[in-house]
C-alpha positions as CSV (number, residue, x, y, z in Angstrom):
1,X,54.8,66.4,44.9
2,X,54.0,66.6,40.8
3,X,55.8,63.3,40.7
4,X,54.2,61.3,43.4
5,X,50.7,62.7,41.6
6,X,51.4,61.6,38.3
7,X,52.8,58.2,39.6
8,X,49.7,57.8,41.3
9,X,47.9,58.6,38.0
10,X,49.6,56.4,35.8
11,X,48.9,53.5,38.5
12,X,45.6,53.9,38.6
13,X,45.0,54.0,34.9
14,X,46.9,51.0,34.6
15,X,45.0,49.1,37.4
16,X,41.2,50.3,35.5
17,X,43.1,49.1,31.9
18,X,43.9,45.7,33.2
19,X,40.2,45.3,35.3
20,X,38.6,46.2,31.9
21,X,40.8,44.0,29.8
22,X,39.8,41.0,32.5
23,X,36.2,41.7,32.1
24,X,36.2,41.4,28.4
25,X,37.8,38.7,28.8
26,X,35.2,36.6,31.3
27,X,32.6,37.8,29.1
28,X,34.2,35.8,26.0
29,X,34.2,32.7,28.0
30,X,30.6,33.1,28.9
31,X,29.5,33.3,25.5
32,X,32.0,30.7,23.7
33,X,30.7,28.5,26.6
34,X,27.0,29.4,26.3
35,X,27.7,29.0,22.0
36,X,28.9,25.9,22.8
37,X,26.2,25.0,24.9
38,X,23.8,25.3,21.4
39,X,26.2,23.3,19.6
40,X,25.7,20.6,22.0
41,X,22.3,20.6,21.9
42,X,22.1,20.9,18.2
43,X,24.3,17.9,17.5
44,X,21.7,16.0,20.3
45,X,18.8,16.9,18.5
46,X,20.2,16.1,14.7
47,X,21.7,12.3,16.5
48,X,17.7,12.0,17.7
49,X,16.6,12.7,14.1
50,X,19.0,10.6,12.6
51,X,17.8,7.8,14.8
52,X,14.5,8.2,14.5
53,X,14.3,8.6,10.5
54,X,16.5,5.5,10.8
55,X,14.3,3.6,12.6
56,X,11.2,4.7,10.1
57,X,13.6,3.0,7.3
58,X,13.6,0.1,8.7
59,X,10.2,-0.1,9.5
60,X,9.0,0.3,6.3
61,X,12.0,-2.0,4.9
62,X,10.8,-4.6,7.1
63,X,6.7,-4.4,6.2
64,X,7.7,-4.4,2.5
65,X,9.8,-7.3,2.8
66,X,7.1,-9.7,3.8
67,X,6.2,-9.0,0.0
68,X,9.3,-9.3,-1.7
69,X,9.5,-12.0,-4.0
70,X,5.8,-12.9,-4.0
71,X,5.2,-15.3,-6.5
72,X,2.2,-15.6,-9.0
73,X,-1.0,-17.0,-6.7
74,X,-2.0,-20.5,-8.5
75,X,-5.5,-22.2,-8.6
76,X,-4.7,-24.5,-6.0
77,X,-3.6,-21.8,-3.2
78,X,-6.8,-20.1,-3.8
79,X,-10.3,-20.5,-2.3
80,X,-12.5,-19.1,-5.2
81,X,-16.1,-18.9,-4.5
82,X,-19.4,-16.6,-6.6
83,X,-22.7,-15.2,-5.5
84,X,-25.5,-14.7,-7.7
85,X,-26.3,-10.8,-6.7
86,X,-29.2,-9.0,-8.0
87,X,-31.0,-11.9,-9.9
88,X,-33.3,-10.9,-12.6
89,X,-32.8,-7.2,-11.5
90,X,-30.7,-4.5,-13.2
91,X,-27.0,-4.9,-11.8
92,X,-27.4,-8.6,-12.0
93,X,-24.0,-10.4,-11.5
94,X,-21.7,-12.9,-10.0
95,X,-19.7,-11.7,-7.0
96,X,-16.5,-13.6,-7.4
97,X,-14.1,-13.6,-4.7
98,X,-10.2,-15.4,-4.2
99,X,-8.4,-15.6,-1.0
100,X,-5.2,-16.8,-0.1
101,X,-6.0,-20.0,1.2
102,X,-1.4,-20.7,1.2
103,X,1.1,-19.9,3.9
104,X,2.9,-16.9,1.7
105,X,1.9,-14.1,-0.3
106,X,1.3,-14.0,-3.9
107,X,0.1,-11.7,-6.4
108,X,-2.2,-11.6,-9.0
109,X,-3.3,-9.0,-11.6
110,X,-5.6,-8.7,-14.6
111,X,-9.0,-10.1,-14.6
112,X,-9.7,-14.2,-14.2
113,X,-10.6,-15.7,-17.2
114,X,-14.2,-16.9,-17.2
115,X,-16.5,-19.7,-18.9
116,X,-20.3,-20.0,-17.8
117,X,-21.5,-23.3,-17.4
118,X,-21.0,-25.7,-20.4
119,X,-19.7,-22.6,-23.1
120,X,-16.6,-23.3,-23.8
121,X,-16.0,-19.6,-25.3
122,X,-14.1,-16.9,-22.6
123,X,-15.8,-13.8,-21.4
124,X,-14.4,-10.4,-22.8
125,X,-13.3,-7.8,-20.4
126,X,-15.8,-5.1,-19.4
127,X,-15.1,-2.1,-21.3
128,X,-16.9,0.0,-18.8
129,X,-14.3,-1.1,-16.3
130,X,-11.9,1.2,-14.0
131,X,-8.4,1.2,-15.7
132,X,-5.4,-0.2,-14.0
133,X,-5.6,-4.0,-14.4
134,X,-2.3,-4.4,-15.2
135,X,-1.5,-3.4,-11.3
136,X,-0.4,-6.9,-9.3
137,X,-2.9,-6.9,-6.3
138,X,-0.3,-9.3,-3.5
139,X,-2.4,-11.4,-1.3
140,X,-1.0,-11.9,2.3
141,X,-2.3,-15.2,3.3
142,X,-5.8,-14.9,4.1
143,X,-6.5,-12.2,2.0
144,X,-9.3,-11.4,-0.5
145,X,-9.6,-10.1,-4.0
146,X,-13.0,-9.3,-5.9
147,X,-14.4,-9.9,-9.6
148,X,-17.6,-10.0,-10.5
149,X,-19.4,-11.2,-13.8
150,X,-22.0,-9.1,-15.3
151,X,-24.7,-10.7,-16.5
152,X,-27.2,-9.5,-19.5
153,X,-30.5,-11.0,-20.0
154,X,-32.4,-9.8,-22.5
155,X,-35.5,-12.3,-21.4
156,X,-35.5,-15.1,-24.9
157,X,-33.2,-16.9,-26.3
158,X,-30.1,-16.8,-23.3
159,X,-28.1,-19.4,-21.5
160,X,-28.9,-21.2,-18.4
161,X,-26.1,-22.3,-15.5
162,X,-25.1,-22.6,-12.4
163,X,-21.9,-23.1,-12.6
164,X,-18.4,-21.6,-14.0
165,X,-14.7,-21.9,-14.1
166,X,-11.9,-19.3,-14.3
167,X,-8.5,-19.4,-14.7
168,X,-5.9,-16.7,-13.8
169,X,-3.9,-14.4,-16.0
170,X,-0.2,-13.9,-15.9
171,X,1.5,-10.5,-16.1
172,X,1.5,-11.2,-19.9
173,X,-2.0,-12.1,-19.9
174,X,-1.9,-15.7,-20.8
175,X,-4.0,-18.0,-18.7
176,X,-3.3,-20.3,-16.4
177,X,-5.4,-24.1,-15.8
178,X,-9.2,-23.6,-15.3
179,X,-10.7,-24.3,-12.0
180,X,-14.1,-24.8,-11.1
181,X,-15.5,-22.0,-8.7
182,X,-18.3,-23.2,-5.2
183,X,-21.4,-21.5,-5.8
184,X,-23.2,-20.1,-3.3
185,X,-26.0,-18.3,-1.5
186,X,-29.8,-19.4,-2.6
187,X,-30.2,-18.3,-6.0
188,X,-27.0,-20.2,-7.9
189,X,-28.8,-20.4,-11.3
190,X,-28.4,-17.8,-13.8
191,X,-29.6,-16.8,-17.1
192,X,-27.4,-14.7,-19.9
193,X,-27.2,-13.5,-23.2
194,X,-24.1,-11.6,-23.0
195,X,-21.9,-11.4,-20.0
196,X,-18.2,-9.5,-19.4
197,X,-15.7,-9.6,-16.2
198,X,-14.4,-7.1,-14.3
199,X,-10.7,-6.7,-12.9
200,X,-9.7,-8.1,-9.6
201,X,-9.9,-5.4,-7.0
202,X,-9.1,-5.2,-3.3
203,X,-13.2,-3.9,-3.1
204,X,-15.6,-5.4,-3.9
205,X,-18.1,-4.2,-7.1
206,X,-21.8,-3.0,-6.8
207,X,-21.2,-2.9,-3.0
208,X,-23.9,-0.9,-2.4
């Protein structure tokens, strides 16, 4: 009798070991599977990333491209046209404007060079201007830039014109030919005693 109960015993111990062992075992494969799982998802979600920041690469590669290798805008791919604003009043100026009359970009920097009517001398930069003239400003085709001349009249003793030339400024700051700019709007004539220009500028001045 002892040894049929101690038989049993060992049997039954043996029999709970190996259930136990089995569930450890199951519950491995659950988490290893479920771990797995993550990985999965984690590898989808960096591949959708990767893509996606790829994509935005390109995009941006391909909108600066259309710039690359712009050349220097020249007088004859340019429509250059002034406005007499403000006449007589404080703020009085010529609007100047350029766009890219051509079928590529170009760039162009500085400020124009500038005679008034029959004065052959060049107009100084304004030294109340905003810095950063050196920038290149590129002009997609149909695209406007912005100077403007400011006019001083001190009421004796100034010049009278309606008309002026400018000529644009490489990146070293020599100028280029002179062309003759359209006047327009009703009040072409002005009168000066001093005048300066101001940088080109994707906004236009005394836009107020």
């Amino acid at each position: 009798m002892r040894t049929s109960r101690i038989r049993t015993t060992a049997l039954a111990a043996v029999t709970a070991a190996l259930a136990l062992g089995l569930t450890a075992c199951g519950g491995a494969d659950g988490d290893s599977k479920a771990a797995g799982g993550n990985n999965a998802a984690g590898t989808a979600q960096s591949r959708s990333a990767s893509d996606g920041d790829g994509k935005g690469a390109a995009e941006q590669i391909e909108s600066k491209s259309t710039t690359v290798g712009a050349q220097q805008c020249r007088g004859d791919e340019l429509l250059v046209t002034a406005v007499h604003r403000f006449a007589g009043q404080q703020g009085d100026h010529l609007l100047v404007t350029a766009s890219n009359e051509g079928t590529k970009p170009c760039w162009i920097t500085s400020y124009p060079a500038v005679k008034l009517g029959d004065d052959a001398r060049v107009l100084p930069h304004s030294k109340k201007d905003n810095p950063g003239g050196d920038k290149r400003i590129t002009l997609r085709p149909g695209g406007k830039v912005y100077s403007a001349v400011n006019l001083f009249d001190y009421g004796s003793r100034h010049q009278t014109a309606q008309s002026l030339a400018i000529a644009l400024r490489g990146a070293d700051g020599h100028q280029n030919p002179y062309y003759s700019v359209v006047m327009k709007g009703e009040k072409q004539r002005f009168s000066w005693n001093e005048a300066d220009v101001l940088n080109w500028s994707t906004e236009k001045p005394y836009d107020f």
